[in-house]
C-alpha beads as a LAMMPS data file, in Angstrom:
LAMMPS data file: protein, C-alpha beads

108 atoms
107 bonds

1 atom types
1 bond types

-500.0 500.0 xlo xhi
-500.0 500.0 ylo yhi
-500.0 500.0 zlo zhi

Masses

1 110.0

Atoms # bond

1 1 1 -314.946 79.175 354.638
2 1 1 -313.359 81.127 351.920
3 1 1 -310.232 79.940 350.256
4 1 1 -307.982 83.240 351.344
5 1 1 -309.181 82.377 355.407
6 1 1 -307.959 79.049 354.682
7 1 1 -304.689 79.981 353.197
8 1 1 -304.119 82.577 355.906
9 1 1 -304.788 79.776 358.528
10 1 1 -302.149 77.285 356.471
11 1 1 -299.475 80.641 356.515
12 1 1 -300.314 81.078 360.055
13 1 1 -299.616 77.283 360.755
14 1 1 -296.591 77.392 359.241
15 1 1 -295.052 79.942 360.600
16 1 1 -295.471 78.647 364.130
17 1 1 -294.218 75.803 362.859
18 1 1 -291.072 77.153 361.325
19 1 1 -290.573 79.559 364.325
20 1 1 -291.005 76.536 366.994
21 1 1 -288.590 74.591 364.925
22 1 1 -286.223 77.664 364.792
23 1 1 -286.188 78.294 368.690
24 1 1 -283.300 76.021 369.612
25 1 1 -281.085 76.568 367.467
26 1 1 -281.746 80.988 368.367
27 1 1 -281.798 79.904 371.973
28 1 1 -279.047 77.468 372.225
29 1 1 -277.081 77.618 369.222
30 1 1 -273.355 78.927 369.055
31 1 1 -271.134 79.445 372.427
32 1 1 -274.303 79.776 374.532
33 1 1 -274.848 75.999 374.805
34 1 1 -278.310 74.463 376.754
35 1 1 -277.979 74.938 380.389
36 1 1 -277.535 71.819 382.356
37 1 1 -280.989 71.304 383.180
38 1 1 -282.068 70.748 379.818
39 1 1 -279.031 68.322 379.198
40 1 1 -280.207 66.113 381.431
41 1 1 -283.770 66.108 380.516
42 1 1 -282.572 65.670 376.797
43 1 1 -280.808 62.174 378.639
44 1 1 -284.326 61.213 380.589
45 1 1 -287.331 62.083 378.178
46 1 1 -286.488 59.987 375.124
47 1 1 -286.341 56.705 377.275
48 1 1 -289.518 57.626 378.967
49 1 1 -291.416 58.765 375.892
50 1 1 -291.009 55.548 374.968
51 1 1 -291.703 53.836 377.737
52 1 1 -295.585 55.402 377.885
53 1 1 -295.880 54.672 374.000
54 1 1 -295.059 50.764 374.756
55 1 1 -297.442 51.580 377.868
56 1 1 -300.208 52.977 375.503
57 1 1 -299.351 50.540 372.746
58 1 1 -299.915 47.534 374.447
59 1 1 -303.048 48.859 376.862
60 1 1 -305.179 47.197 374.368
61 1 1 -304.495 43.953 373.838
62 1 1 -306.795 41.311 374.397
63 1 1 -305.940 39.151 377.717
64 1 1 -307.948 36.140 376.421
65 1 1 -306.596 32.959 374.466
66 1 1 -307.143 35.669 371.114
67 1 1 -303.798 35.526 368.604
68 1 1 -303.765 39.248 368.774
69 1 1 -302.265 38.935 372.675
70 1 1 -299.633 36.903 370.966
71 1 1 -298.905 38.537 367.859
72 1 1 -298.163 41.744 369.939
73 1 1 -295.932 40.267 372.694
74 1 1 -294.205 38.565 369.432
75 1 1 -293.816 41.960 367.884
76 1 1 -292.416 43.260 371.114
77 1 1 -289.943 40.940 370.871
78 1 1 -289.140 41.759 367.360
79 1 1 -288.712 45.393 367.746
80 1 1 -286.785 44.939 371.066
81 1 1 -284.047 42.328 369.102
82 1 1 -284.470 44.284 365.722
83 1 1 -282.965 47.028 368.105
84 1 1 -280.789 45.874 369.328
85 1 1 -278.921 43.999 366.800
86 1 1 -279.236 46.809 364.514
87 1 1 -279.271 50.151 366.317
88 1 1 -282.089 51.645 363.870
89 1 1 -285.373 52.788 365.241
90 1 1 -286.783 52.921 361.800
91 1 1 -285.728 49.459 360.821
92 1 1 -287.414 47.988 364.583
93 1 1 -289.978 50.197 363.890
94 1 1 -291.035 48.476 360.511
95 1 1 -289.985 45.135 361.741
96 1 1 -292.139 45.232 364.383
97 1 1 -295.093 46.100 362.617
98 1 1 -294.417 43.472 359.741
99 1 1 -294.106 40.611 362.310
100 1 1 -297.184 42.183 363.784
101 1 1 -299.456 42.213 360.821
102 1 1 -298.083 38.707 359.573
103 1 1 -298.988 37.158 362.778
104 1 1 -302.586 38.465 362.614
105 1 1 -302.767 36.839 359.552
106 1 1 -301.513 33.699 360.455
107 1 1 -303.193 33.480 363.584
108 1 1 -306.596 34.938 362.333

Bonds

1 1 1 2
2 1 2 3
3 1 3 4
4 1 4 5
5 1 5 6
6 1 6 7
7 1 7 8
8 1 8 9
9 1 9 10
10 1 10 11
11 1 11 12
12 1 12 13
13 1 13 14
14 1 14 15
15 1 15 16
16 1 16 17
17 1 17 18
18 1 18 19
19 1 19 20
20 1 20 21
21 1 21 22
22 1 22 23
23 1 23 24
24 1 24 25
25 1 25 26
26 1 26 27
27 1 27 28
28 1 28 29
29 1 29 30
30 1 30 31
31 1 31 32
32 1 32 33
33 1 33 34
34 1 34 35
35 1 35 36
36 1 36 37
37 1 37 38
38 1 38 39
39 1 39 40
40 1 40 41
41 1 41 42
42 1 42 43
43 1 43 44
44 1 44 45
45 1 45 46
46 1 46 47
47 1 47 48
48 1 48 49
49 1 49 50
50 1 50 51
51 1 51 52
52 1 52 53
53 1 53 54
54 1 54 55
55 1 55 56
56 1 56 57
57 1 57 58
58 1 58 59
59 1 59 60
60 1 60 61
61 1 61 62
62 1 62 63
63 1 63 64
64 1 64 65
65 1 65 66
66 1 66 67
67 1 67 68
68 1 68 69
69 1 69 70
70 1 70 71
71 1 71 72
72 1 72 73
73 1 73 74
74 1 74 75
75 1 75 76
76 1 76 77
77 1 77 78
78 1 78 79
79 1 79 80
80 1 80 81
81 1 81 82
82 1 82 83
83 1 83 84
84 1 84 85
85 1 85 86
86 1 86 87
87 1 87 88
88 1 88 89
89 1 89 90
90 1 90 91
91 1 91 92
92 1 92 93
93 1 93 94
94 1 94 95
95 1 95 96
96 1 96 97
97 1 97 98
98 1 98 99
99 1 99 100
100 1 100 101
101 1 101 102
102 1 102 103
103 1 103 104
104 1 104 105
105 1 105 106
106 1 106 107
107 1 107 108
């Protein structure tokens, strides 16, 4: 691959990007408003997003006596009381994974 196909494949990627990004606000933006339909998925797809990421998350862990079965269901915890005592994804987010990784270490 030369270096001008791989800078016209970066340009190209970033122009979808920038023009996907750009949609809603051409689409919805000003007076026009989203139509109800998309209102109320905007409501329902952020809860369930999560829910299959927990899902996903936690397909994995071991079911025997292992600390890792532990740690995570700890880390659950943490992230679900980091949340809600806080109201910041980004802090549960980090929390979570702190407790997580401490408790591997701990627990071997």
């Amino acid at each position: 691959m030369t270096t001008s196909y791989l800078a016209l494949a970066v340009l190209i990627c970033a122009a979808c990007t920038f023009l996907l990004r750009l949609a809603p606000f051409v689409l919805f933006g000003g007076k026009k408003g989203m139509p109800p339909a998309m209102r109320r998925l905007a409501m329902k797809l952020p809860p369930a997003i999560i829910a299959v990421l927990v899902v996903y998350c936690l397909k994995g862990v071991p079911t025997g006596g292992s600390g890792g079965a532990v740690a995570s269901l700890v880390a659950v915890a943490a992230v679900v009381a980091l949340h809600l005592w806080r109201k910041n994804t980004l802090l549960s987010i980090a929390g979570g994974t702190a407790v997580y990784m401490a408790l591997l270490r701990i627990l071997g």
